[in-house]
Every structure is written in structure tokens, then in C-alpha cells.
C-alpha positions in Angstrom: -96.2 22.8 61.4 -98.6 23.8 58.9 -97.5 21.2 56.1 -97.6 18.4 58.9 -101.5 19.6 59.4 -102.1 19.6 56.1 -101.0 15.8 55.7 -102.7 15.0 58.8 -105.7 16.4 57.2 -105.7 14.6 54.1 -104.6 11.2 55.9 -108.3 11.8 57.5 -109.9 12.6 55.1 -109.1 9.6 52.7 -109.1 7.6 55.6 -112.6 8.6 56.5 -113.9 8.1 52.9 -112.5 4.7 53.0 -114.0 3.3 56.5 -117.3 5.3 55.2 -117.3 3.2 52.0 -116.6 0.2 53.9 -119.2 0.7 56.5 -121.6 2.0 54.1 -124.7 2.8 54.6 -124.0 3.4 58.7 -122.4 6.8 57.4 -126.1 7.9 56.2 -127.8 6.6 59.2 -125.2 7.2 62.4 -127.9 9.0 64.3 -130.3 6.1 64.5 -128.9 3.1 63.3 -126.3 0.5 65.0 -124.0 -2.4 63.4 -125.2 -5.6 64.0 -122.8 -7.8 62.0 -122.5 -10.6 64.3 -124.3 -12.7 67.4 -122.4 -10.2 70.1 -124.0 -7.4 68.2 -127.3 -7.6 69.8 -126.3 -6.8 73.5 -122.3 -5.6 73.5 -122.2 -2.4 72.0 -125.2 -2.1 73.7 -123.5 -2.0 77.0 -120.5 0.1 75.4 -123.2 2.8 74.5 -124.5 2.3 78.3 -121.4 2.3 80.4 -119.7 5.7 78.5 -123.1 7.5 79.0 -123.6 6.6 82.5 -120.1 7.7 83.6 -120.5 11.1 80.8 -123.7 11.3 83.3 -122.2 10.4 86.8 -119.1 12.9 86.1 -121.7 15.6 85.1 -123.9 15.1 88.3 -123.5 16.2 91.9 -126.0 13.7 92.7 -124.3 10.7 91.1 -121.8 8.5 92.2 -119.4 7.1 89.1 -119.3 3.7 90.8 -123.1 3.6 91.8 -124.3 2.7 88.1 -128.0 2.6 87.8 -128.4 -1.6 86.3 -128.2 -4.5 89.2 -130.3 -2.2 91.1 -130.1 -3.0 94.4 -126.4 -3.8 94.2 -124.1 -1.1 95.1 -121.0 0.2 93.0 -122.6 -1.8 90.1 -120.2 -0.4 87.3 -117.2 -2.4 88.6 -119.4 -5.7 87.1 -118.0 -4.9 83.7 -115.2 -3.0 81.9 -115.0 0.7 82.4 -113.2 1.8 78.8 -112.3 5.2 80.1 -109.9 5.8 77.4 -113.2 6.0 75.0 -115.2 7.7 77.4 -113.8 11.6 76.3 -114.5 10.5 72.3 -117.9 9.2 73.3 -118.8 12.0 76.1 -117.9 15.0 73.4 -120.7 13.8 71.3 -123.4 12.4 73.6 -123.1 15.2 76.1 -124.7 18.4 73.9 -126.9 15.8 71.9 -128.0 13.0 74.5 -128.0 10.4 71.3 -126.0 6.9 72.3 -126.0 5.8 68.9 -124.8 8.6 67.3 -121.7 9.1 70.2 -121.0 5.2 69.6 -121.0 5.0 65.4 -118.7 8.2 66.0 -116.4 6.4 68.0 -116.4 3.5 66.4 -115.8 5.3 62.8 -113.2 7.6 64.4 -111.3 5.4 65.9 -110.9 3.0 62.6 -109.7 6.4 60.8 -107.1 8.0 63.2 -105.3 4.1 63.0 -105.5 3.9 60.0 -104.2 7.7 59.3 -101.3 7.4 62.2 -100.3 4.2 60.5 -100.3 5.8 56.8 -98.2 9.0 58.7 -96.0 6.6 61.0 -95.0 4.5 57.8 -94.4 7.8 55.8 -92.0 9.2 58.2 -90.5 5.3 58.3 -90.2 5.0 54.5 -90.8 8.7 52.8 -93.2 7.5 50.7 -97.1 8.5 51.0 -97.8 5.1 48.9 -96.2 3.0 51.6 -98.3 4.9 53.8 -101.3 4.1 52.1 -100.8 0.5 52.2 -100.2 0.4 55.9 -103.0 2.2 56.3 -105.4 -0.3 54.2 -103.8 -3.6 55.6 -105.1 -2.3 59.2 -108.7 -2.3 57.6 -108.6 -5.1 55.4 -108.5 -7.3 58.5 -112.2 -8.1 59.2 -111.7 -8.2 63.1 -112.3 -4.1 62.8 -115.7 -4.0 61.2 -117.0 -7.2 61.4 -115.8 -9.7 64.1 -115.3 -8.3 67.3 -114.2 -4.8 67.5 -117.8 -3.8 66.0 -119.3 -5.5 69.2 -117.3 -4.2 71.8 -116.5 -0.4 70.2 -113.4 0.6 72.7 -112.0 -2.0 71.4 -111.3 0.1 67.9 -109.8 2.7 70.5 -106.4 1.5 69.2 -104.8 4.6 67.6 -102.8 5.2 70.0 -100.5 1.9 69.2 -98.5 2.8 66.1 -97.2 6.3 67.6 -96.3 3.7 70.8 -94.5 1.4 67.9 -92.8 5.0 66.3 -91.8 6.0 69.9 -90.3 2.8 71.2 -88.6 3.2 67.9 -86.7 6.2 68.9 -84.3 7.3 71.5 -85.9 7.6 74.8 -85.2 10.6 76.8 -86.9 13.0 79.4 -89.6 14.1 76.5 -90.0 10.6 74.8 -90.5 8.8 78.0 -93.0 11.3 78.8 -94.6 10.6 75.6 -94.3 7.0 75.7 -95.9 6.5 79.4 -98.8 9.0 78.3 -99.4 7.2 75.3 -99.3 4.2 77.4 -101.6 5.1 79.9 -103.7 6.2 77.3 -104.3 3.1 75.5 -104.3 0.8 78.5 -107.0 3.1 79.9 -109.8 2.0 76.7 -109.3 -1.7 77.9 -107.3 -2.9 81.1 -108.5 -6.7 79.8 -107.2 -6.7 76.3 -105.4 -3.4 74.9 -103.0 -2.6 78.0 -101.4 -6.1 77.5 -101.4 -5.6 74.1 -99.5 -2.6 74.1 -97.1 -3.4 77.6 -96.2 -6.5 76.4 -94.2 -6.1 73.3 -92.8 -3.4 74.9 -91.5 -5.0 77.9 -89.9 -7.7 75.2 -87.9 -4.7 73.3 -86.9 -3.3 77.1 -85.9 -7.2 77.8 -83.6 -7.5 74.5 -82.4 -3.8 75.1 -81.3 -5.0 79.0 -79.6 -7.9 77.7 -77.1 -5.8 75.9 -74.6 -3.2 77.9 -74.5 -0.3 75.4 -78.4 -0.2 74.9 -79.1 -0.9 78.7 -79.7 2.8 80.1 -82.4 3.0 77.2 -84.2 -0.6 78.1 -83.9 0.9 81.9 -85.8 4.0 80.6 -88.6 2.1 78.7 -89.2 0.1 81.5 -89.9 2.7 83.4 -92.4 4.3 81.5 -94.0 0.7 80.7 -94.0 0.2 84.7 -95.3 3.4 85.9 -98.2 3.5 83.3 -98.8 -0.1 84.7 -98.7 1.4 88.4 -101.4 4.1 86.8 -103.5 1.5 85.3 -104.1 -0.7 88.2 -104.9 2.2 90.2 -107.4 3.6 88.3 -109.2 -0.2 88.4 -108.8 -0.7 91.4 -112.1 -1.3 92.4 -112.7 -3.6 89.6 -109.7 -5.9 90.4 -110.7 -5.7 94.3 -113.9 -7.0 93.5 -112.1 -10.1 91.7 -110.2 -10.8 95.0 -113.4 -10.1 97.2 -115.6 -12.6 95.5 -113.7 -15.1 94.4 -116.6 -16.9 93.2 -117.2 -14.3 90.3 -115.2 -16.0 87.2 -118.7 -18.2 87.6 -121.2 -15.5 87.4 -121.2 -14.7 84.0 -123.2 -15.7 80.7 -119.5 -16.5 79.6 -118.8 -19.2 81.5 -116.9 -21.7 79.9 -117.1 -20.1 76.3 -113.7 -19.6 73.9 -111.5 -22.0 75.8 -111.3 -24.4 73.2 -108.2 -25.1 71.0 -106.9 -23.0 68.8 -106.6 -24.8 64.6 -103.1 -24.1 63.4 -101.8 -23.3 61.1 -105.4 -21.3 59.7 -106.9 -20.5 62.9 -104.9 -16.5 63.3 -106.2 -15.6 60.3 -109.5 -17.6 61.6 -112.8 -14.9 62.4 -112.0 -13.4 65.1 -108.3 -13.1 64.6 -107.0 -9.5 64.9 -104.2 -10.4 62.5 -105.9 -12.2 59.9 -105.0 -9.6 57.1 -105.9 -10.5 53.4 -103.0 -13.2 51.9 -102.0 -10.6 49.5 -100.5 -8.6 51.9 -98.7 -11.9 53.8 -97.4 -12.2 50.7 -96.2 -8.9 49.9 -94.6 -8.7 53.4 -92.8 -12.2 52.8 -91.4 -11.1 49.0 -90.4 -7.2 51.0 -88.5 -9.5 53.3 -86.8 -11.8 51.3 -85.4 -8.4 48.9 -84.7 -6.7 52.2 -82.4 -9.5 53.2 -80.5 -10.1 49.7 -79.8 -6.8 50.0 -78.5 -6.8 53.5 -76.5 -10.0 52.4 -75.1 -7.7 49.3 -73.8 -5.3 51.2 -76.0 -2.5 50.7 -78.0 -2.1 54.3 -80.4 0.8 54.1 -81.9 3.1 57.1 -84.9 1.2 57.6 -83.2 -2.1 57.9 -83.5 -1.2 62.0 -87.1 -0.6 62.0 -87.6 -4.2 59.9 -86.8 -5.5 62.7 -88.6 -3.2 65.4 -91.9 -3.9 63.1 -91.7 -7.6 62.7 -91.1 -8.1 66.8 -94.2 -6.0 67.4 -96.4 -8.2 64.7 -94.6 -11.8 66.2 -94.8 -11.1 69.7 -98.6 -9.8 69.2 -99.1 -13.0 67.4 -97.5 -15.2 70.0 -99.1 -13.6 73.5 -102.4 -13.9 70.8 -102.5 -17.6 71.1 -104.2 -19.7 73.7 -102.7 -22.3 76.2 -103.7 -24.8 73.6 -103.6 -24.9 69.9 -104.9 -28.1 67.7 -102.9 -29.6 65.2 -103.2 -32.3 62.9 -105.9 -33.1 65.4 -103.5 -33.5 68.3 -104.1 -31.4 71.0 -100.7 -29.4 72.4 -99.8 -26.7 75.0 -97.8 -23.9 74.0 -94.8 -23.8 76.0 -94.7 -19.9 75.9 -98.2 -19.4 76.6 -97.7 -21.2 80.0 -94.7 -19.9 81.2 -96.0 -16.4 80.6 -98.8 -17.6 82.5 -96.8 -18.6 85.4 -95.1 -15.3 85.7 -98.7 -13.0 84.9 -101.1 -14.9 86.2 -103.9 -12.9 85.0 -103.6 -13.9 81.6 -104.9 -17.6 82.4 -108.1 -15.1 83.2 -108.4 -13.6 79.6 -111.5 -15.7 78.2 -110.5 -15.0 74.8 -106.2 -14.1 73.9 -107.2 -13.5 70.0 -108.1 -10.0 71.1 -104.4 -9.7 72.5 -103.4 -10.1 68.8 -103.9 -5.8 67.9 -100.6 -5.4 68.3 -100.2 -8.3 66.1 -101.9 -6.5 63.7 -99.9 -2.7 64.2 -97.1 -4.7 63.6 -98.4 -6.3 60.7 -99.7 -2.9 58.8 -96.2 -1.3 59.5 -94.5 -4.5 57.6 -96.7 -4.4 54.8 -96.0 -0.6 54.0 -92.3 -1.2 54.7 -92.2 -3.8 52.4 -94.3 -2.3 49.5 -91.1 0.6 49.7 -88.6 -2.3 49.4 -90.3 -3.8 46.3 -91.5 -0.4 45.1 -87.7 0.9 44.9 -86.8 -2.0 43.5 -89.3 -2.3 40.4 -88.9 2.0 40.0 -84.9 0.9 39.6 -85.5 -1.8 37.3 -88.2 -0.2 34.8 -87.1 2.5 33.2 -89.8 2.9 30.7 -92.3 4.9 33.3 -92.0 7.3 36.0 -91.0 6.1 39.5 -93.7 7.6 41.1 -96.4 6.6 38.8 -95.0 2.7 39.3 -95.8 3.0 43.2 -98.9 4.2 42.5 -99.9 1.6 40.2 -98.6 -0.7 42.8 -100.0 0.4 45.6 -103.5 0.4 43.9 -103.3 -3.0 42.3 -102.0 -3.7 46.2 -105.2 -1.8 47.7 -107.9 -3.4 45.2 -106.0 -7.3 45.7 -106.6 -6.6 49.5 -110.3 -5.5 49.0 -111.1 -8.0 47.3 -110.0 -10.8 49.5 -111.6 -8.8 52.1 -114.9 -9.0 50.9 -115.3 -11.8 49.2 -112.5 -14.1 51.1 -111.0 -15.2 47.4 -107.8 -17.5 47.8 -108.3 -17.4 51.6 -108.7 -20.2 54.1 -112.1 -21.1 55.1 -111.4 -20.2 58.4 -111.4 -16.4 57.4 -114.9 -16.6 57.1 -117.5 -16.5 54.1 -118.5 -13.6 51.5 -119.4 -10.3 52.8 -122.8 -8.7 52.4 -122.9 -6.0 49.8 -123.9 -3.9 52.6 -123.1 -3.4 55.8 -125.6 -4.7 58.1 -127.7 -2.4 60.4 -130.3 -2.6 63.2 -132.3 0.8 64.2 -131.1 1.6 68.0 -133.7 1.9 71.0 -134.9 5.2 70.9 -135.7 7.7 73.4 -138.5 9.9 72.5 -141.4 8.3 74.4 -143.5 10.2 76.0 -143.6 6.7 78.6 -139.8 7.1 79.1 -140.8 11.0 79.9 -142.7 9.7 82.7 -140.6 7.7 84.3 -137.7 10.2 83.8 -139.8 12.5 85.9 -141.8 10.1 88.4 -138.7 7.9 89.4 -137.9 5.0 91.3 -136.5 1.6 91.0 -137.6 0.1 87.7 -137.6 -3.3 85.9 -138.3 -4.0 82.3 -140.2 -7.1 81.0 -140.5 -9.1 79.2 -137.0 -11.4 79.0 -136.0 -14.7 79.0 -134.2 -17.0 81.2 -132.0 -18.8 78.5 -128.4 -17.6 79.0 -127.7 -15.7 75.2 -131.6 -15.0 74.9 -131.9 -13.3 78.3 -128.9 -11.0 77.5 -130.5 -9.5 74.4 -133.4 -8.0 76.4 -131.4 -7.5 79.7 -128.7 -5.2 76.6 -132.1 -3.6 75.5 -133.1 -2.4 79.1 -130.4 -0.9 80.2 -129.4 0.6 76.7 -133.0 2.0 77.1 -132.5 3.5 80.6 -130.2 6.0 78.8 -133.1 8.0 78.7 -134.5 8.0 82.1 -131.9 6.6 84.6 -134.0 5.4 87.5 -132.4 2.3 89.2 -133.0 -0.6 87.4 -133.3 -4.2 88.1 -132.3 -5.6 84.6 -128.7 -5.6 83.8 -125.8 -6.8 81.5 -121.8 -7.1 82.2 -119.0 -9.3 81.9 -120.6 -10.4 85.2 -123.2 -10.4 87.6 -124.1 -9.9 91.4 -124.6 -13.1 93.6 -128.2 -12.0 93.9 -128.8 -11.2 90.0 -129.9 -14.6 88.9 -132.5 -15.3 91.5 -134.1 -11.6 91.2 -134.5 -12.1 87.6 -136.1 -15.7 88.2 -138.7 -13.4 90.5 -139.3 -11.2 87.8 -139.8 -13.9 85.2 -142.4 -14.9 87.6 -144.0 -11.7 86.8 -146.9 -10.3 86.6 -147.7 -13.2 89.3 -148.9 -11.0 92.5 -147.0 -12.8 95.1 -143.8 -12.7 93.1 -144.4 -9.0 92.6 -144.6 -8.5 96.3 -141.5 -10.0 97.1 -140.1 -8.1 95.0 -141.2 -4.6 95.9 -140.2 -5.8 99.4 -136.2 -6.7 98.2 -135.6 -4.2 95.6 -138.2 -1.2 96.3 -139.6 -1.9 93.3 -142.0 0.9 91.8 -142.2 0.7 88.4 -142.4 -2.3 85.5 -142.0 -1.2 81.8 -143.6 -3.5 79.3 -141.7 -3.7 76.2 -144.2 -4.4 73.6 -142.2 -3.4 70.3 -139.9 -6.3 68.8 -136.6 -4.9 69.2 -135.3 -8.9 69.5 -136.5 -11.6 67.4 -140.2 -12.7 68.0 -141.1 -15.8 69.7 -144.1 -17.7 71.2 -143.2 -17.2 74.9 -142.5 -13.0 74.5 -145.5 -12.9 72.3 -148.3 -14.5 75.4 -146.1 -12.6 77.8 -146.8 -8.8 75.7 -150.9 -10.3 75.6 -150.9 -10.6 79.1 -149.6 -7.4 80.4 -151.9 -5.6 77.8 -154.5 -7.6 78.9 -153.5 -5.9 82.6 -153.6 -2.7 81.2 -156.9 -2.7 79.0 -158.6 -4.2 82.3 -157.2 -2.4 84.9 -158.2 -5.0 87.5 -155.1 -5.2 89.3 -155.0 -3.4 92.8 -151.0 -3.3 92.6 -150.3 -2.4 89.3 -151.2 1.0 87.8 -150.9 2.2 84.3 -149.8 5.1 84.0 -148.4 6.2 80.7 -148.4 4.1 77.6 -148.1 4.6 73.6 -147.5 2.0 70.6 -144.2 0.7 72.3 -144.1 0.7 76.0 -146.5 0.4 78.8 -145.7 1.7 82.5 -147.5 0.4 85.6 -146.4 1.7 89.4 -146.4 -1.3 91.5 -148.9 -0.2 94.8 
């Protein structure tokens, strides 16, 4: 017990300088600073930050309701508009709750969760292979694929929630009994509960392939009966924990149109470039393709030999895990040569589940993908490893896999960051360093006020553009972290009926009879005046800022009332 805690230890610890190095300087600044490495930057982890502190609030509060979120004020049960991630929310809630700083509770998640993966993959492959070295290049192919710390994961953070896959891969590996379908269902559970959308398909799905192929077959069909099981009755768990969220899709069946995402990734997918494309969970550096295709090919000359080893069996179990999270990855139509075609298996999965002609974007489905991937690459660096220690007598087997692994590790790297010998669909250069904006802080003595006054509140100025309107709308409710009146401005995977034309009020603003009408349909009581440039600058936001301090230096309106302002913010009480 000890020595496994001592691995586990050291698996962190060089896991942890490694995301810290490639993440660097966000290590040196988690308490104030925020990735922005890509256009979803600006608003989505903004909402991640928002949604796990308002339910670490709501679950600490006798006066708060968990569904009653505080943004779309006045629609009720507003957190059901977007996803919940409760499977981040204890990781998140164990930080923010004794310090009350988002940013700093988010960069730990975020950084966490990229070490534990990449640490249960190095100890998963270890146990697989008994070498540490293989370990260590399972453990790097998971973060040499840009998808963790630069495409999309960064943006939405419980997406990186994803340690919990490779001990579901080691589990479905082994014998399921009374303890190990325990395991597997909590597990499960676990990892469907970070994302219902994206990570519990992710995970169910291969799994419900393995109990398929395990049915098929009479000697292995009490164990595909017992997977199932687990598999089902985590599913059984999941949809009742979301209820509310899916009862709202059937209540308004209007909704897949209320959204600032309407319409956006359904376009073809490029083969054969476009899985290792940007936003590809599975688009791992060539270098390890390539070591996984040479690991392979020895594997099956030696099988073909005669000489089948003990890991021959979880070959197999890895490489279904990385095609079947490739294939459910794809959409319902890929491009190639520039003919457009339908996948046949992305349809007729379709037919069967029909909520996965809802998912907007299937590349995110592709994490298992991407397990599966990491777990191939280290099995496959022991299979050439053994056999370049057997045929090179002139060094010490050990210190061959280590010079192997390395010149493995810094290959990797350097595709990674500077995209050498890779498509141009894996995207351009990297930065030297990783790109940062400072997150909205809390320590106004305005947002004091308004913690303490209370009331429904809206913050200006925004605009009305779809992906412009989003920023500011991220920025207000990110901000209301820190005060959590009800607030008109808000930002989810979608919006209330009513959202659009309130916000087309307050545009209005500070117009008196618009102001009116909305005191009279919201309660209205308080506007906060963003004046610092937390989004990029522009004419319109500029004159919009000069007017309301215009309001403020003249104090000439009868139904607005400053009443607290510094360098950043102004408050007026609408009378």
C-alpha cells in the first residue's frame, strides 16, 4: 500500500511539472489569471467558473434553491439553460468555498484534472506493461494532443474532468464481479456526471461495444450481462440526476433555436486530416501514430511466430477503445476528395440513440478516442522497447528504454508545439507562452454595495451581435460571483423565450421609457456600468461608457441614482 502511494505520488508530481511547464506562466498567476487561447475563451470557462460557484453557493444556502440560478433573472430554474458538470463541481467547490476566488478554483481544476489523466494513464499502462517508461509515454501522448490545453477542453474546463476514463478502460479490462461492477458503475457514474452531453457517451459507448462482442460469444456472456448492467444502471442514474435539464428539452421544443449556436459545427468533416484537425481529441503528434503502427506490426509478427505474450489481450481491449472513440467522433457527414458522403455508422447509431443527432459538435465524443490512443502508444513503446533491449547487447536494457522513451517524449513535444511534419489541419506554431487574460475581479467596493443593497440587477454596456453579446453577457455573470443579486444578463448553451427581447430593452438603455418597462417586467433595481475594458474596445461600447458617466457626473436623472462608484464600475438604483 505504501509503495503504490509512493508511485502515485511521483506519477503527480512529474505529471504536474509537465502540465506546469506546458501551461506556463498560468502556474505563477492561477489566482488571477485565466487561459484565453482560443475565440470560446472569452465567455466559456467563464460560465464553467459561474455555474460550479453558483451550485458550491446554492448547496451551502438555506435560502437558495440549486435550480433557481441567479442569470435570466426573471426566469425560474435558470440553471437547467446550460450544462450542470456536477462531476467537477466537488474539485472546484474544495477550492472556491474557504477562498471565494473563481479563477483560482477553475485553473485548479483544469491543471488537476490534465495531471490525474495523465498519472492514471502512466500507472494503468505500468500495471499493463511493467514498465514505468511505457507509462511515461502514455502519459505524454494524452498531453501532446492540443485538444487539452489549447482547443477545446481549455474553454469548457469539465471537460478535462476525464480521469476517470483509463481506470474505466483498466476495469472493463478485468473480470467483472460483485466488487468490479461496483467499481465500474461508480466510475461510470462519475464520469458521466462532469458532462451528460459529451463525456457520458464517451465513456458508455465503447463499453456497451465490449458488452455487445462479449454477448455475442456463450462462454464470455455472463460477463457482457454483468457490464451491461453496470453501463445501464449508471445510465438510469445519469438521466435522473438531469432530469430537469432533459424535461425542459421535451417542454420547449422550440429550444434547439434559442441559442448563439444555432447552426454552427454542422459542416463536413475533411478526411482523411480532419481527426487530427484543431479540435480533434485524438489528433496526437505523428510520432506517436507512428510508434503505435511499428508496436503493432512487431506485436503481430510475433503473434504469427508463435510467441503470444500476456498483453496481446489488452492490444486488443486498447485499440477498440481508441477506434470506437474515433468512429462515434465523426459527424453524419465527412468530405472527401470534395465529395460530400454520409457515414453509414453514424446514422444508424443515430436511428437507435436519437440524441446524438442533437450533439452540435461529435469531435468532443473522440476522448475516449484519445484514452485509447495513450494506452496503445505506451503498449507499443514496451513491444519495440523489448525488442531493441533483446537485440542491442552493447548497453543496459533499461538505459535503452529510457533513451527511447525520451527521444519518444521530445519527438512528441516538438510536433506539439511547433506542428513539424503534421498536417495543416493540426493547426499552426504555438506561442512560446501560454496565453493569459486577468479574470474579473471581485474587490470593489461597488460590487460591496450591491452585495449588501440587493435586488434584481442588469449590467451594461453589451452588444446585440450574436458572438459580441456573449463576451459581455460571460463577463456579467462571471462578475455576479461576487454579489449574487438576480441578474438580467445571462449566458448558456441556451436561452429563455423571453431573453432576446429583454436584452433588446436594455440595449435601449439608459432611454427612460425603456427603463420603465423594464423595472415594470423584471423588478429591475439596479444597472452596473462596466466602464473598464475587460473585451476588446470599440466605437459603440466607448459612446455607450460616455453617456452613462455623463448620467453620473450630472445627476439629472430622476430614476437613476448613483450610488457607489470607483475607477471600474458605476451603480445607479433605478427609482
Amino acid at each position: 500500500m505504501l509503495r503504490a502511494a509512493r508511485r502515485l505520488a511521483g506519477s503527480l508530481l512529474l505529471y504536474g511539472v509537465v502540465v506546469c511547464w506546458l501551461t506556463w506562466p498560468l502556474a505563477a498567476n492561477v489566482r488571477t489569471q485565466l487561459p484565453i487561447t482560443s475565440f470560446g475563451g472569452a465567455f466559456d470557462p467563464l460560465y464553467t467558473a459561474w455555474v460550479l460557484a453558483w451550485e458550491t453557493h446554492a448547496l451551502g444556502s438555506a435560502n437558495t434553491t440549486l435550480l433557481g440560478a441567479n442569470i435570466y433573472h426573471p426566469t425560474p430554474d435558470a440553471l437547467v439553460y446550460g450544462p450542470p458538470a456536477f462531476g467537477a463541481l466537488p474539485y472546484f467547490a474544495v477550492v472556491f468555498g474557504p477562498t471565494g476566488n473563481p479563477a483560482l478554483a477553475l485553473n485548479i481544476l483544469f491543471l488537476g484534472s490534465a495531471v490525474l489523466t495523465a498519472s492514471f494513464l502512466h500507472i494503468v499502462t505500468r500495471d499493463w506493461t511493467g514498465s514505468a517508461t511505457a507509462g511515461l509515454v502514455a502519459g505524454c501522448t494524452f498531453l501532446a494532443s492540443r485538444w487539452l490545453f489549447w482547443s477545446f477542453a481549455v474553454t469548457a474546463p469539465q471537460l478535462a474532468v476525464v480521469f476517470y476514463l483509463p481506470l474505466i478502460v483498466d476495469r472493463a479490462a478485468r473480470p467483472l464481479r460483485g466488487r468490479g461492477m461496483l467499481a465500474l458503475f461508480l466510475l461510470v457514474l462519475a464520469q458521466g456526471l462532469a458532462d451528460l452531453v459529451y463525456l457520458a457517451p464517451a465513456a458508455m459507448l465503447p463499453l456497451l461495444v465490449i458488452a455487445g462482442a462479449r454477448l455475442a460469444r456463450g462462454r464470455t456472456r455472463a460477463e457482457g450481462l454483468r457490464l451491461l448492467a453496470a453501463v445501464a444502471l449508471a445510465g438510469v442514474v445519469l438521466v435522473a440526476v438531469h432530469w430537469p435539464w432533459l424535461a425542459l428539452a421535451r417542454a420547449v421544443p422550440e429550444l434547439s433555436r434559442q441559442t448563439p449556436w444555432y447552426g454552427v459545427g454542422l459542416d463536413p468533416l475533411d478526411l482523411p486530416w480532419g481527426p487530427l484537425g484543431w479540435l480533434s481529441p485524438v489528433a496526437v503528434p505523428t510520432v506517436g501514430l507512428a510508434v503505435i503502427a511499428l508496436g503493432a506490426v512487431k506485436a503481430l509478427v510475433r503473434r504469427w511466430r508463435g510467441a503470444p505474450a500476456a498483453r496481446d489481450r489488452l492490444w486488443k481491449h486498447a485499440a477498440l477503445w481508441a477506434i470506437v472513440g474515433t468512429a462515434i467522433s465523426l459527424p453524419l457527414q465527412v468530405r472527401w476528395n470534395g465529395a460530400v458522403v454520409v457515414l453509414p455508422h453514424v446514422a444508424l447509431a443515430q436511428s437507435w440513440l436519437p440524441f446524438l443527432s442533437f450533439l452540435r459538435m461529435p469531435q468532443r465524443l473522440g476522448v475516449s478516442g484519445l484514452v485509447g490512443l495513450a494506452l496503445l502508444g505506451g503498449l507499443a513503446f514496451a513491444e519495440l522497447a523489448s525488442g531493441a533491449a533483446t537485440a542491442a547487447r552493447l548497453a543496459p536494457a533499461g538505459l535503452l528504454r529510457a533513451g527511447f522513451a525520451i527521444a519518444l517524449v521530445v519527438g512528441m513535444y516538438l510536433q506539439y508545439t511547433r506542428g513539424i511534419g503534421e498536417p495543416a489541419a493540426y493547426g499552426p506554431p504555438l506561442p512560446h507562452a501560454y496565453p493569459l487574460r486577468a479574470a474579473v475581479r471581485g474587490d470593489s467596493p461597488v460590487l460591496r454595495v450591491l452585495r449588501t443593497s440587493g435586488g434584481p440587477t442588469l449590467e451594461l454596456p453589451f452588444k446585440l451581435s450574436r458572438f459580441d453579446a456573449i463576451k459581455h453577457q460571460a463577463v456579467a455573470m462571471y462578475r455576479s460571483i461576487f454579489y449574487w443579486q438576480p441578474l438580467l444578463n445571462g449566458y448558456a448553451s441556451y436561452w429563455p423565450r423571453d431573453f432576446p427581447e429583454l436584452m433588446t430593452l436594455a440595449h435601449r438603455l439608459p432611454d427612460p421609457q425603456a427603463l420603465q418597462e423594464l423595472r415594470s417586467r423584471t423588478g429591475l433595481r439596479f444597472v452596473l456600468i462596466r466602464l473598464a475594458e475587460e473585451v476588446p474596445r470599440d466605437a459603440e461600447q466607448a459612446a455607450a461608457r460616455s453617456l452613462w458617466r455623463g448620467i453620473a457626473a450630472r445627476r439629472d436623472r430622476s430614476d437613476l441614482e448613483l450610488v457607489a462608484a470607483d475607477d471600474e464600475l458605476l451603480l445607479f438604483r433605478v427609482r
